[in-house]
N, C-alpha and C positions, 0 to 999 in steps of 0.2 A: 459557657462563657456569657457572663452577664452585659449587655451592652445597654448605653443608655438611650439607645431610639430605636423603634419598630422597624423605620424607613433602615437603617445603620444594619440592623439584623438582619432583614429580607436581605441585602443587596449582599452581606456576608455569606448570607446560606447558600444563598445561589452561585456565588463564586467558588465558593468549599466543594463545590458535586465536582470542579473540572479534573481530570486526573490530577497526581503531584500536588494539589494545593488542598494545606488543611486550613482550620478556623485563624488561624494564627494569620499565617500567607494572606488569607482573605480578607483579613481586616486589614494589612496596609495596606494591600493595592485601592481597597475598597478610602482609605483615607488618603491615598494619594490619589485617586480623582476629587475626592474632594476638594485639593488645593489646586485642581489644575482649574482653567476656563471652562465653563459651561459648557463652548463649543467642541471642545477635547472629548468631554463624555458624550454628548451627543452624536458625534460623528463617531466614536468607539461602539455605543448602539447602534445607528445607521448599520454599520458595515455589518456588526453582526446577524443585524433585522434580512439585510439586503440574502449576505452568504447563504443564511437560513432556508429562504424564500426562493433566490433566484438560480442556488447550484446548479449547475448542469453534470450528466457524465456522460461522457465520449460514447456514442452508439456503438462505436468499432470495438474500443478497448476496455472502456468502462471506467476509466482515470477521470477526475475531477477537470472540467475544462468548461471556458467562458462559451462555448461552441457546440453544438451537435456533434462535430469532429473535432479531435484535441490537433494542435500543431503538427502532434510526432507521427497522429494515423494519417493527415492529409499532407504530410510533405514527401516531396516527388525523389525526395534524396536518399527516403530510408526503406531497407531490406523488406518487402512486407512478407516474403516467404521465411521471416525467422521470426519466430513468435518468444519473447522473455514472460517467462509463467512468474506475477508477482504477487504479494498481498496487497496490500495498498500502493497511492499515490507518494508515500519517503519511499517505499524501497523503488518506484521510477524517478524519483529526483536524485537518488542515491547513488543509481548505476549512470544516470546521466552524465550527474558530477565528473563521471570518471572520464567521460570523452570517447571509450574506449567501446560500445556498443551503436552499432549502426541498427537494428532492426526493430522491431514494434512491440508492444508487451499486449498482453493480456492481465487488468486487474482481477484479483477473484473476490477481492470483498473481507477476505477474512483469510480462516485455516478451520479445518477439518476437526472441531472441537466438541467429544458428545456431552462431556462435562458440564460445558456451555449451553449444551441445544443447539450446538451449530454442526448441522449436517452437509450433505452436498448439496441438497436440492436450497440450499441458503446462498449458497457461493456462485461465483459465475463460474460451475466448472460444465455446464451442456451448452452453453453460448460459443466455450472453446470446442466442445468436440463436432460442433455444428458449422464451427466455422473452419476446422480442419478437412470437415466434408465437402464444403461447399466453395473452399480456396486453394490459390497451388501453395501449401505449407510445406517446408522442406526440412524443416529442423523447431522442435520443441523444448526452450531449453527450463530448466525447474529452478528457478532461483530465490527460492522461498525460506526461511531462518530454519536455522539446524537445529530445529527443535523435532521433540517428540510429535505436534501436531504437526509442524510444516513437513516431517518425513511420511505421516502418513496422509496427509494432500497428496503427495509429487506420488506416492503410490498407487494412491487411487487413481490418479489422473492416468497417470503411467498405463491401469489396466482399461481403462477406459479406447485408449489409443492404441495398443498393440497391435489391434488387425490394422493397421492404417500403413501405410509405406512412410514412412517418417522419421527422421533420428529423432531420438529425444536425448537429451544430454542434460547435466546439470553444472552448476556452477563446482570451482575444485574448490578441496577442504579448507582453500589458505582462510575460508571463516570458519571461527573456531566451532564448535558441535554444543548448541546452546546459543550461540549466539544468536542477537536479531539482527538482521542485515544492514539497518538504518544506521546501523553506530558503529559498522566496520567504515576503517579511511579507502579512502578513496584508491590508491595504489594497492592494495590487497584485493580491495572487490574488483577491481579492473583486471590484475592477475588473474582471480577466479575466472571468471569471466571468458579471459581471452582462452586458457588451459582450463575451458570445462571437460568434463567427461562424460562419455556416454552414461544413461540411466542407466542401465541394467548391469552395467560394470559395479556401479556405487552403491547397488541391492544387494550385490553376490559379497561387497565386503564389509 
């Protein structure tokens, strides 16, 4: 794509790497700051500059938070002995959405990908079995996308945990097998959820 300014180009290329947006996508957005105030684009930098620099994640959980501690690990309301096994920070806004989970998550960062390079020692998954050693944990539940990697996470994790006295349970199939969690509604993954099943029921079928 031929454009008529270097500054037009950089600011294109650079918007093109975000997922979902290709050359095309990137040069309106990139033209529609153009038309907006000065102060519009600037403060759209700002935030990003800020995000970039100043993220925090939750020491407890490992979820994106303004805090050392996110809301959901330091409030007095919720189950801390039920631990939700997640990938990222949509699938805790996800399950939130639903209303329907009182207890605390564990982020791991990712899923179990060798494809990728991404192994276990990449993921938070010894922060969790460290903190099931060191906490009263009463329930593990696996609520990871019914994918080929998120099955072999909740696996691994699964064996990781076995000597431990703990249920572990996973979310029920009502998400379809493939799916990612972030883009099931809200009333399905709340069902899940409420009618999980034990882990080792969900291996044997």
């Amino acid at each position: 794509m031929e454009l008529p300014s270097k500054l037009l180009e950089k600011a294109v290329n650079e918007i093109s790497q975000l997922p979902g947006i290709g050359k095309r996508s990137a040069l309106r957005l990139v033209l529609h700051l153009l038309k907006q105030p000065k102060e519009q684009a600037n403060d759209l930098a700002e935030a990003i500059v800020n995000l970039r620099n100043s993220v925090q994640y939750c020491t407890v959980c490992y979820t994106i938070s303004d805090n050392q501690v996110c809301e959901i690990c330091s409030s007095p309301h919720r189950d801390k002995s039920v631990i939700c096994v997640v990938e990222d920070i949509r699938d805790v806004m996800a399950i939130e959405n639903t209303g329907m989970f009182k207890g605390v998550y564990h982020v791991l960062g990712g899923k179990i990908n060798p494809i990728e390079g991404i192994g276990p020692a990449q993921l938070q998954i010894n922060s969790l079995v460290d903190k099931v050693k060191k906490t009263l944990v009463s329930e593990i539940i696996f609520a990871l996308s019914s994918t080929i990697e998120g099955d072999t996470t909740n696996f691994y994790i699964y064996k990781q945990l076995q000597n431990f006295d703990i249920k572990t349970s996973t979310i029920a199939r009502g998400i379809a097998v493939g799916d990612e969690l972030e883009y099931a509604d809200e009333v399905t993954l709340g069902r899940s959820l409420l009618q999980r099943i034990p882990y080792k029921t969900s291996v044997n079928t």
